[in-house]
N, C-alpha and C positions, 0 to 999 in steps of 0.2 A: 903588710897592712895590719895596724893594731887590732886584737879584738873586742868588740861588743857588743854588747847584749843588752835585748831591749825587755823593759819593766812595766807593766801598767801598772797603774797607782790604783793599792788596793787597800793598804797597810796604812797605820799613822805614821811609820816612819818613811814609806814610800812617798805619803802628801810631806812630810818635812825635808824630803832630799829633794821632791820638788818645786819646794821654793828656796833650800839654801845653795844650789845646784850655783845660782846668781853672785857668790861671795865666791864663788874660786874663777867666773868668766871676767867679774870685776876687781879684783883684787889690786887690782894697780894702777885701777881710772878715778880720778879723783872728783872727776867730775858726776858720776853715777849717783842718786839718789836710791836707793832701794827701798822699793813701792812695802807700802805697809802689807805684812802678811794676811791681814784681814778684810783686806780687798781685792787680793788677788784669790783668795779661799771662798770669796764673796760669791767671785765666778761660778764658782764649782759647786754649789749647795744651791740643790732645788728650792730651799726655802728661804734663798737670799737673791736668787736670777730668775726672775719670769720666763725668763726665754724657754726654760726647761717645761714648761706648759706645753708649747707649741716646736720642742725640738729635742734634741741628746749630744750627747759628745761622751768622746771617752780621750784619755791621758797619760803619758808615758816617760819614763824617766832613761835616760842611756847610761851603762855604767864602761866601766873602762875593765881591764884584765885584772887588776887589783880590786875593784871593787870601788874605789871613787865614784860618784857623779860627776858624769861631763857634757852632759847635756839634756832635754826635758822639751816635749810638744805636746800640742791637744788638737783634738780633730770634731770638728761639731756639725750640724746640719741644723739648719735654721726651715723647718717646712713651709713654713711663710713665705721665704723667700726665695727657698733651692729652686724651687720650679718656674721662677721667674723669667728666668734666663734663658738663652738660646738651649740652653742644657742644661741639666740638674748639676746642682752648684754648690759644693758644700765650703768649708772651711778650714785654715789650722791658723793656727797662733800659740802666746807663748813659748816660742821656741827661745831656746837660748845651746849653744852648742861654742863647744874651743873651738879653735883653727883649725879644722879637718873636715875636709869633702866627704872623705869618707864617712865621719861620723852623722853630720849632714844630712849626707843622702840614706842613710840608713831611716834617720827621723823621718825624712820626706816623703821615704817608700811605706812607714809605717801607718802613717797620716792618710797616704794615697789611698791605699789597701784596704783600709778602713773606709772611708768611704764611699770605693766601690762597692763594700758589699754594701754597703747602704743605698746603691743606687745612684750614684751619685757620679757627674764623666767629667768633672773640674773641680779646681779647688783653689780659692782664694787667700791670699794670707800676704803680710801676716795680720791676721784680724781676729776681733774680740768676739765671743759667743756672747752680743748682746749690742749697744747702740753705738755708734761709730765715734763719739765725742769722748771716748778715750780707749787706752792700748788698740791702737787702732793704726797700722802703717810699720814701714821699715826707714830710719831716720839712713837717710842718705847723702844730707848733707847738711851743717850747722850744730854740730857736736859742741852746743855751751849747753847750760843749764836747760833742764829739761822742765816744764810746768808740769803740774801734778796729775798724777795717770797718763801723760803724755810717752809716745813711746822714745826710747831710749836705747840705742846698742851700739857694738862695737862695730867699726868701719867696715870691717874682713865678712858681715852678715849678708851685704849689697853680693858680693862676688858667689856667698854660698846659695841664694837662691837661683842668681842666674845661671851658676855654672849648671845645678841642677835642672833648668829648663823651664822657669816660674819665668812671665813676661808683663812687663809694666800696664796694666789695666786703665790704671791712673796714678795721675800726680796728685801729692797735697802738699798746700803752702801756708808756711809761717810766717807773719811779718812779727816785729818787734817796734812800738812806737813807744818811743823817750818823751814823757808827757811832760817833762820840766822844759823840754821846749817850746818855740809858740807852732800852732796847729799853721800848715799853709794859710797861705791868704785866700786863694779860691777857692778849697774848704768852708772856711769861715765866713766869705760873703753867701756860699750857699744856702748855709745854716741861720743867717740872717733873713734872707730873701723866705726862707722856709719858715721861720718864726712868725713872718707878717702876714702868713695864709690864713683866711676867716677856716676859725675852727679847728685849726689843728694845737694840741698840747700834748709835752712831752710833761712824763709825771717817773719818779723814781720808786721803785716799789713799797708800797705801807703795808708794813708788815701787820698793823690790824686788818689789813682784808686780802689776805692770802687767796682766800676762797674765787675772791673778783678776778684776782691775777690769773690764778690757776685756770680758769675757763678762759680768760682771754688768752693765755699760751695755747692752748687748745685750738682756737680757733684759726689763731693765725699762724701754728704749725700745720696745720692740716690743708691749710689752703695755701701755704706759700711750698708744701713740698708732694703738690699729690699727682704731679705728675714728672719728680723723679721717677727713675728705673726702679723698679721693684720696690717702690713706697708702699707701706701699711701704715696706714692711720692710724694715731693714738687715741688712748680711751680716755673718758675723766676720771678712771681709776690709775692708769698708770701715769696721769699725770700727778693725780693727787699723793703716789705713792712719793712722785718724784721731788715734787714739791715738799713734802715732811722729810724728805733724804736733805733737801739742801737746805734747807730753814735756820740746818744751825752753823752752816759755814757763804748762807747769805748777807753779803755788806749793801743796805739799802742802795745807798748811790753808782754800784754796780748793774745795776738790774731797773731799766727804763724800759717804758711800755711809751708807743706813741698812741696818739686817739684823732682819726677824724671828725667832727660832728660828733661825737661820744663813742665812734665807733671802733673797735680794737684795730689798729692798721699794722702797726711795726713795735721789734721788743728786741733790747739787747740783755744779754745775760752774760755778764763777768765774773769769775769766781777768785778769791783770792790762790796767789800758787801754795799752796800749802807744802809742797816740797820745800820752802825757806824754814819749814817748824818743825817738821818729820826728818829731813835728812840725817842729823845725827843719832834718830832714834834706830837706824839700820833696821828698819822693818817689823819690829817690834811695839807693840802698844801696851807697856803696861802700865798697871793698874796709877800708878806714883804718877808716871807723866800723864794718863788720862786726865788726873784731876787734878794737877797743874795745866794741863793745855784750856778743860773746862773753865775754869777759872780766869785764866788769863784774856780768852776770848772774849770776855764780857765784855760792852761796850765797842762792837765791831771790831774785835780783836784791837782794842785799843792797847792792852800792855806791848804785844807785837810789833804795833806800830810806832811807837813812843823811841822805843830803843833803837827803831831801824832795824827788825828781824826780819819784817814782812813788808816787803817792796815792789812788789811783781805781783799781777792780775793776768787774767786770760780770759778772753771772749771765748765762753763755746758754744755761744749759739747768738744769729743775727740773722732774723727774717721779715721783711716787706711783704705783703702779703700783694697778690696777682693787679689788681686792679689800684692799688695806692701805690704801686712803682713808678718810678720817673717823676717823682714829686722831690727828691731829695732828703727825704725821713732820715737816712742813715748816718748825717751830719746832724740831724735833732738829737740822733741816739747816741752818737757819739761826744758832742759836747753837754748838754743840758747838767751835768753836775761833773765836768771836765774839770773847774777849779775847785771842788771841795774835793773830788778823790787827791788832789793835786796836794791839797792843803792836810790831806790827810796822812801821807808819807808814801802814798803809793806814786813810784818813780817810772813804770814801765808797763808795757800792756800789751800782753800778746794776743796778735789774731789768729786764732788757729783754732780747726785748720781750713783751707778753703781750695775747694779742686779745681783742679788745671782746666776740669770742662765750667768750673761758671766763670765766663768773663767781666759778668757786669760786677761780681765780688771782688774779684780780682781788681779793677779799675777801682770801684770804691778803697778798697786796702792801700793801693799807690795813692790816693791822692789825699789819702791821712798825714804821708809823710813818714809814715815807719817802713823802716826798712826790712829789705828780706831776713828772715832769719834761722829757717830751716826749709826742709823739702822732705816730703817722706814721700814714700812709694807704697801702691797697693801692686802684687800681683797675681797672675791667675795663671795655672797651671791646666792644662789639657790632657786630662787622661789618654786620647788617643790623640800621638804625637803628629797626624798629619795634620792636624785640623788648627788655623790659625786663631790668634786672643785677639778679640775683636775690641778695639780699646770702646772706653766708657765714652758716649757721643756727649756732645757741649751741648748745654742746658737750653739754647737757643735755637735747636733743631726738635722742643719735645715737639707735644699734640699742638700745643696752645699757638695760637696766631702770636708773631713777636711782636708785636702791638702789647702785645698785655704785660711782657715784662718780664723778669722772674728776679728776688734778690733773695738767697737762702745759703746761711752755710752750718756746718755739722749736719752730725745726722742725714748725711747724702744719700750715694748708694749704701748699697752694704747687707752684710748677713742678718 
C-alpha cells in the first residue's frame, strides 16, 4: 500500500497545490477544460460565498511518499439545509484523486470524519458548497466537452465513490440540442397554439431594467421551487447580488421571461459556455487576457462570435411557475428568439442539468429534439452502514395536488 498523508489547506502554497493537484489527474485528457483558478478560490473565501454566513467547510490536499500532490477534497455543512433531511447531511466535493482506492478512501474517511464531528450522519457529494447550477454531480457518462463550471472527470471516479460505499441519491441529465436544425414539428405547433393565448408575451431581457427582471426571477424562483426538498427561498439581495455576477457574461436573446396578463409566469436563462474562451487559458486569468477577453466581449461577445470561438450556450435555469403549467410556456421560452441566437453563431444548446425525479422536464427536453448528452450522478453516503439511501422522490409525489403542475430545473435539491 503506497503511503499518504493528508494536508489541510492552510498555507498559499497548500491553496496552490490545491488547485494544480488537476494538471497531473489530466495531463493526458484532452478533452479537460481547467476551471479558472478564480472560481474555484471563489468557493473558499468568505467574502466571495454567501453560504459561509449560514455554514463552514474545511479542505484538504493528499500527498504521496515523495511529496507530489495526488489528490485534494473539501467537506462543508450547509445549516440551512443539513437538517432538512431524514438526518443531518452534510457535504464533500472537489475531490479529484489518481487511480487508487486507497488513496480515495483515505479522502473519503477524512471528509467523513469531519463531519461527524460536526454532527453530521451522511454526506453527499460530489457537490458544491453553494447553489447546484454548477460543480455540482459526478459525470458518469458523455465525456465530450464540458459547459462552463460544469462538472468534468475521469471515468475511474464512478468506480471510486461506489467502491467506497456512496450510493446514487439521484440522477442528472444533459441533453445537447443542435439549433441549426429545424425544432420538431409538435414542438412548434405548440409554441404556435401558445402564441395565440390572450395575454401571454414572451420578451427577451432589456438590459435597461435589470431591476424589473431581477424581481420577476424572484418571484417565479420562489414559487416554482418551494416545495422542492429542502428548498430555502431566495432573497432580493442575493438575487440582485447574482444578477450584477451575470450582467457581464449576459447575451439578451438568452435570457427570456414569459408574462401572463402582465404577470411574471415562466424565464429561461442561458449563458454562453465560456469554456470555448478560457480553455487555453489553463485556469489562469491574467491580467493581458483580462483585457483582451473585456474588450472582445463588447457587443454580446461579438468578436467571439464572428470567428466561430463561441458556439455553445447552456440553460441553467427554466422554471414555470405552479399555477401557469400545462399552458405550454416552455416552447415560448424556448423559441421566441430561436433564429436570432441562430443567426448569431450560436450552433448548440445545452440543457443542463435536469433530475431523474422531475418528469415533466424531462419530457419537455425530449420533445426539443436534443439529444441526450451526459448524466451525472449525485450520491450520498450513510455514516451508519446499516441504514439504507433513500433516493430523492419525483417531483410529482411533493405536498401540492398534481393538478397544479410543477416545471423547474437547477437549483433542485441540494446543500
Amino acid at each position: 500500500m503506497a503511503q499518504y498523508t493528508l494536508h489541510p489547506v492552510r498555507t498559499d502554497a497548500d491553496r496552490r497545490a490545491f488547485l494544480d493537484v488537476v494538471d497531473r489527474i489530466y495531463a493526458h485528457d484532452p478533452v479537460y477544460p481547467r476551471p479558472l483558478d478564480m472560481d474555484i478560490n471563489g468557493v473558499f473565501l468568505p467574502a466571495k460565498n454567501s453560504f459561509f454566513q449560514h455554514g463552514r467547510l474545511e479542505r484538504w490536499i493528499l500527498k504521496a511518499a515523495l511529496g507530489q500532490t495526488v489528490g485534494r477534497i473539501a467537506a462543508f455543512v450547509n445549516d440551512r439545509k443539513a437538517h432538512s433531511f431524514d438526518q443531518p447531511t452534510g457535504g464533500c466535493g472537489f475531490f479529484e484523486c489518481i487511480d487508487d482506492a486507497d488513496a480515495a478512501s483515505l479522502l473519503f474517511d477524512t471528509a467523513r470524519d469531519w463531519l461527524k464531528e460536526h454532527g453530521m450522519e451522511a454526506m453527499d457529494g460530489p457537490i458544491n458548497f453553494g447553489e447546484n447550477d454548477k460543480f455540482w454531480g459526478l459525470l458518469v457518462e458523455g465525456f465530450t466537452h464540458p459547459s462552463y463550471q460544469m462538472p468534468y472527470n475521469p471515468p475511474y471516479y464512478e468506480a471510486l465513490f461506489t467502491q467506497y460505499g456512496f450510493e446514487k441519491y439521484f440522477g442528472q441529465v444533459a441533453r445537447h440540442m443542435d439549433i441549426t436544425r429545424p425544432i420538431g414539428e409538435q414542438f412548434r405547433k405548440v409554441h404556435e397554439w401558445v402564441k395565440q393565448r390572450s395575454g401571454v408575451v414572451f420578451e427577451p431581457l432589456n438590459r435597461k431594467h435589470l431591476d424589473k427582471y431581477a424581481r420577476d426571477f424572484l418571484a417565479i424562483y420562489n414559487d416554482a421551487w418551494a416545495y422542492h426538498e429542502g428548498f430555502t427561498p431566495m432573497t432580493q439581495a442575493q438575487v440582485d447580488k447574482m444578477v450584477a455576477q451575470l450582467k457581464m457574461v449576459l447575451i439578451s436573446e438568452l435570457a427570456i421571461f414569459g408574462y401572463i396578463k402582465g404577470e411574471a409566469a415562466a424565464m429561461v436563462i442561458a449563458l454562453p459556455d465560456l469554456n470555448q474562451i478560457f480553455k487555453p487559458w489553463k485556469g489562469k486569468m491574467r491580467w493581458q487576457e483580462v483585457l483582451r477577453f473585456l474588450w472582445r466581449k463588447r457587443g454580446q461577445f461579438a468578436w467571439y462570435r464572428k470567428r466561430g470561438i463561441l458556439t455553445r450556450a447552456r440553460v441553467v435555469i427554466i422554471g414555470v411557475r405552479p399555477k401557469f403549467q400545462k399552458l405550454g410556456l416552455e416552447t415560448g421560452l424556448a423559441l421566441t428568439t430561436m433564429d436570432e441566437v441562430r443567426h448569431m453563431g450560436i450552433k448548440e444548446i445545452e440543457l443542463s442539468w435536469v433530475g431523474e425525479f422531475n418528469p415533466n422536464m424531462l419530457k419537455v427536453m425530449e420533445a426539443t429534439g436534443a439529444t441526450l448528452g451526459k448524466r451525472y450522478n449525485t450520491y450520498r453516503y450513510m455514516f451508519d452502514r446499516s441504514k439504507p439511501v433513500v433516493p430523492y422522490h419525483e417531483i410529482s409525489m411533493d405536498k401540492r395536488d398534481k393538478a397544479q403542475g410543477l416545471t423547474a430545473q437547477a437549483a433542485e435539491p441540494g446543500e
